[in-house]
C-alpha positions as CSV (number, residue, x, y, z in Angstrom):
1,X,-46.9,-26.4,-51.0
2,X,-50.4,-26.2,-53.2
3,X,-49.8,-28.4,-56.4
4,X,-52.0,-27.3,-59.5
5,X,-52.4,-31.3,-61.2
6,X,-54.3,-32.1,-64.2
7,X,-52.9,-29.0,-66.8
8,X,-54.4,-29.4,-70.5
9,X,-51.9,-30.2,-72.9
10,X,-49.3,-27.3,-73.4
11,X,-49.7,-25.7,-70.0
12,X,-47.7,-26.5,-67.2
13,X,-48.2,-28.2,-63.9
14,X,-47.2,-26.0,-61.6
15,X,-46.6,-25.8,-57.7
16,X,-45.7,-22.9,-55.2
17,X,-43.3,-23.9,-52.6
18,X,-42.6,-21.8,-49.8
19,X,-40.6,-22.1,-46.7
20,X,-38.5,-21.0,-44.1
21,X,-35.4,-22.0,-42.0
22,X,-36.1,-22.0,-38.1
23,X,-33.2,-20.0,-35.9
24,X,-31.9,-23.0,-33.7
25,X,-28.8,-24.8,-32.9
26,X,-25.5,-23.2,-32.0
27,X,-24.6,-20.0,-32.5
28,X,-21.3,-21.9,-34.3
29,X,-23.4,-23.9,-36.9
30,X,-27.2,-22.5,-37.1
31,X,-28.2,-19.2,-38.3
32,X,-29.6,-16.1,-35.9
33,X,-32.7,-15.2,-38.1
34,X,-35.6,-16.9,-39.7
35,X,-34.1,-17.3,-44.1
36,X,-38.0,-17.6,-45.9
37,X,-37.9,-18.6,-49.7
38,X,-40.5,-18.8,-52.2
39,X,-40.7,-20.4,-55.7
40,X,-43.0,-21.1,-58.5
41,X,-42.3,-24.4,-59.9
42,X,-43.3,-25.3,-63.4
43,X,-43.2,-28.2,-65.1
44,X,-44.2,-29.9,-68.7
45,X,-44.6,-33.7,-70.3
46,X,-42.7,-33.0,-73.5
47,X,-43.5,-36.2,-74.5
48,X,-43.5,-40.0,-72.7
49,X,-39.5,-39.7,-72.0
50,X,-38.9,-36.2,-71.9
51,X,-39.8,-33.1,-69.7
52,X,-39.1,-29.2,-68.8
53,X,-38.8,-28.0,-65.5
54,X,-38.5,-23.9,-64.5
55,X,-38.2,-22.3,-61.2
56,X,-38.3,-18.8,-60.1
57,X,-38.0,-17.4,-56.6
58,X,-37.3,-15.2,-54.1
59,X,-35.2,-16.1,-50.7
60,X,-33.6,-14.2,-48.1
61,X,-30.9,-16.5,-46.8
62,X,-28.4,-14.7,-43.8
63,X,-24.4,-14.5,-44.5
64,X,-22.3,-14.0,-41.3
65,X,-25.2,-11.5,-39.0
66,X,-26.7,-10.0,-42.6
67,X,-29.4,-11.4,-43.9
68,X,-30.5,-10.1,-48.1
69,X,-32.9,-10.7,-50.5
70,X,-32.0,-13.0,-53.2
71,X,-33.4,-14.0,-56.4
72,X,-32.7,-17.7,-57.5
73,X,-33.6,-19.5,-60.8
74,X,-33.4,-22.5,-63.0
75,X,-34.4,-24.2,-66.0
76,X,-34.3,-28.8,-66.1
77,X,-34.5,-31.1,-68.8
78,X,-35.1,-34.5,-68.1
79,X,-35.3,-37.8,-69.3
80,X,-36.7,-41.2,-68.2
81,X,-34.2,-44.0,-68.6
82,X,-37.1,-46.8,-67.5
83,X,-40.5,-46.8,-64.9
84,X,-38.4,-45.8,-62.3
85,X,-35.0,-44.5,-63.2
86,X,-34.4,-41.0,-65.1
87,X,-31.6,-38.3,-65.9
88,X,-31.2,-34.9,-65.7
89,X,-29.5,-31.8,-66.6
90,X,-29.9,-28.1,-65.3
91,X,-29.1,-24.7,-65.3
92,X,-29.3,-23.0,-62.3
93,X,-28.4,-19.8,-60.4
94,X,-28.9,-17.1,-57.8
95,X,-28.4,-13.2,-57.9
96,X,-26.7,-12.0,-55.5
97,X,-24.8,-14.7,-54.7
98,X,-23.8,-13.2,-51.2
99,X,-24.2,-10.3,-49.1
100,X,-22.0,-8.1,-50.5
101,X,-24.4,-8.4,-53.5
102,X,-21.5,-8.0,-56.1
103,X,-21.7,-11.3,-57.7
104,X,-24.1,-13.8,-59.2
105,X,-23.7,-17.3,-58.9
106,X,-24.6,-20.3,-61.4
107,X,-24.4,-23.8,-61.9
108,X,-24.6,-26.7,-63.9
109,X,-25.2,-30.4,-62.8
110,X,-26.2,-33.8,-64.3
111,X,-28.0,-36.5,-62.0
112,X,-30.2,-39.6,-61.7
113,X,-33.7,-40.1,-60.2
114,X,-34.8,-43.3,-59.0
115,X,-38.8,-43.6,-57.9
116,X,-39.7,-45.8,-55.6
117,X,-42.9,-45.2,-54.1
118,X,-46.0,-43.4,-56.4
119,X,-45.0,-39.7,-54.4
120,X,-41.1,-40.3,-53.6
121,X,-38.0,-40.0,-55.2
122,X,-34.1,-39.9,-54.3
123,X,-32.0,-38.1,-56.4
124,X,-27.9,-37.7,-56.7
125,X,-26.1,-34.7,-58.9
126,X,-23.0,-33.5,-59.6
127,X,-21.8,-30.2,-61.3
128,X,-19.8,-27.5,-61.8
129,X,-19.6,-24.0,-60.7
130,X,-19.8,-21.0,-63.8
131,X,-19.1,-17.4,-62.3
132,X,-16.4,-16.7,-60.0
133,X,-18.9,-16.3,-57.2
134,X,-19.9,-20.6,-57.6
135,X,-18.1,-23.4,-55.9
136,X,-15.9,-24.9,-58.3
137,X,-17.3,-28.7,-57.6
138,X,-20.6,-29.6,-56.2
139,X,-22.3,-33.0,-55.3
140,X,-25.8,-33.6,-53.7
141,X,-28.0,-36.3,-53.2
142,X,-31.8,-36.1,-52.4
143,X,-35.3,-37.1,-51.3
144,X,-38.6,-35.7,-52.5
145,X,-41.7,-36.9,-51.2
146,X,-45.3,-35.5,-52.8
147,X,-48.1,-35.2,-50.0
């Protein structure tokens, strides 16, 4: 991950994240072939309670033995609701959503963030599928830690 801190006012912070899954496990549960991804994450103080978040990226995640290229998306407002505690809301998606490659997928979910270390947050969401090719429900929770 390389983090670009310290933006002047109006342009973003911004961080490119890239990564891989590693082929292990069973051949029941774990995947045959190494899936990278890479974003460009962008972010912006809108002012002391509100922010804007985009991402844009590339993956190439495997569905049954075929692996595809996949570009994913999405665009966060958030809010702080105290020092530690926030909301958000996004808009997110990926195109194609499988291998066939007939279908996009998107979403929509609404969480919380709560800090509790400087460089560490956990977060819970849940939303709702939009395209035919999205899961109708979907719940998540998370942990983020900066290095």
């Amino acid at each position: 991950v390389l983090f670009l801190e310290a933006s002047p006012p109006g342009v973003p912070d911004a961080a490119l994240l890239v990564g891989t899954t590693i082929p292990t496990g069973d051949d029941e549960i774990g995947v045959e072939s190494w899936q990278p991804e890479a974003r460009l994450a962008l972010g912006w103080d809108l002012s002391e309670v509100w922010s804007l978040g985009a991402n844009a990226g590339w993956g190439r995640p495997e569905e049954g033995d075929e692996s595809f290229d996949q570009a994913l998306g999405s665009v966060a407002v958030g809010r702080a609701l105290g020092e530690r505690l926030g909301a958000f809301a996004e808009l997110y998606g990926f195109a194609p959503a499988g291998a066939e490659g007939d279908d996009d997928a998107a979403y929509f979910d609404r969480g919380l963030t709560l800090g509790f270390a400087p460089d560490a947050q956990l977060d819970v969401r849940a939303g709702v599928g939009l395209t035919d090719a999205s899961a109708d429900w979907l719940f998540g929770l998370g942990f983020a830690r900066r290095w």
